[in-house]
C-alpha positions in Angstrom: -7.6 21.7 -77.8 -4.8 20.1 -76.1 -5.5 16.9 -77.4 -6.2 17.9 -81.0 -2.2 19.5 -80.2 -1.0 16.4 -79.8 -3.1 13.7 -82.1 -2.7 16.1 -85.3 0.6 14.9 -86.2 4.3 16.7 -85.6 4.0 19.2 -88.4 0.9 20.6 -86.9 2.3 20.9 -83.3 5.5 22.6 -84.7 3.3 24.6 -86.9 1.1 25.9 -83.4 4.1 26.2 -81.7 6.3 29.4 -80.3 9.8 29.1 -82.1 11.1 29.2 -78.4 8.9 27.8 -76.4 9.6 25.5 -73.7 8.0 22.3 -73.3 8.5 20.6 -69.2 8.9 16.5 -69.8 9.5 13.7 -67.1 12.9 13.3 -66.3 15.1 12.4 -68.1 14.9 14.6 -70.4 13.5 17.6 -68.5 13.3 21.0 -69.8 13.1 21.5 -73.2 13.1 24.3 -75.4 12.8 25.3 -79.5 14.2 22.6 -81.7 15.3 20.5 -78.5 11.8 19.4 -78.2 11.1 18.2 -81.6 14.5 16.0 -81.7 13.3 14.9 -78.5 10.0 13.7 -79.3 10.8 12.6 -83.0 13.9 10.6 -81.9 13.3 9.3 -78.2 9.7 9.2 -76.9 7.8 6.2 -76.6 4.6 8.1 -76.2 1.6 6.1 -77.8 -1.2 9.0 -76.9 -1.2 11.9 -74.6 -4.6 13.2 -73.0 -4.9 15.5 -70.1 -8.1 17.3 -69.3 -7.8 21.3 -69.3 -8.5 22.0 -65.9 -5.2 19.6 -65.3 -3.3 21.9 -67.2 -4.6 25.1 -65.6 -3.8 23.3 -62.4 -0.3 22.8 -63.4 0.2 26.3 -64.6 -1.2 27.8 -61.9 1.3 25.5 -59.5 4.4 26.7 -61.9 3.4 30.1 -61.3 3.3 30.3 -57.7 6.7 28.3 -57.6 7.7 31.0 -59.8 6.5 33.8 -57.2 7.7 31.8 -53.8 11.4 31.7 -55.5 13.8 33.4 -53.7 17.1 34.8 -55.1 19.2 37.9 -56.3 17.4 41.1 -57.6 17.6 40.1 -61.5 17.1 36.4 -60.6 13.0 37.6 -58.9 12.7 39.5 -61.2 12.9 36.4 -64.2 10.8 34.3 -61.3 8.7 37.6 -61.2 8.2 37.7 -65.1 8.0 33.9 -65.8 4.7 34.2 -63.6 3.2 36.8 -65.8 3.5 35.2 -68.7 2.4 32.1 -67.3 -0.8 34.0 -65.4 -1.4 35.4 -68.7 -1.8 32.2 -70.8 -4.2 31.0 -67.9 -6.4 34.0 -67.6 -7.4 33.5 -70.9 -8.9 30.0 -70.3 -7.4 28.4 -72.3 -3.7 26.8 -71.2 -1.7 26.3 -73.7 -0.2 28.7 -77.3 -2.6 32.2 -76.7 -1.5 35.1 -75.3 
């Protein structure tokens, strides 16, 4: 699924996409999120083909949550960390990492 997300062409991954959804690259550019990522790739990647198998994924997800949980800072700060980690437990409980809640 991931790599049918990525080989089906920009219109499709836009299409499958949250409106504000965040998308993690390698530095530079970082974090990206809504139309940010779409200028991004259109305009600067050099990326011939992506493929990473699921369980990768999973494994990053699951590494992103529990940063999320270990985060320390002030009461409305742990809570974000707190509900970041939700949402990103929930998209891996399903089995399947990535656009399904």
């Amino acid at each position: 699924m991931e790599e049918h997300f990525w080989t089906s062409g920009a219109d499709n991954a836009r299409a499958t996409t949250a409106t504000n959804a965040v998308m993690v690259f390698p530095y530079p550019p970082g974090i990206l999120q809504g139309d940010q990522i779409w200028t991004h790739l259109r305009e600067r990647t050099g990326w011939r083909s992506v493929v990473m198998p699921e369980h990768e994924i999973v494994g990053i997800l699951r590494d992103a949550a529990a940063t999320h949980v270990n985060a320390r800072g002030t009461k409305l700060e742990m809570e974000r960390h707190r509900a970041v980690a939700e949402v990103i437990n929930a998209i891996t409980a399903g089995g399947n990492s990535v656009r399904r809640l």
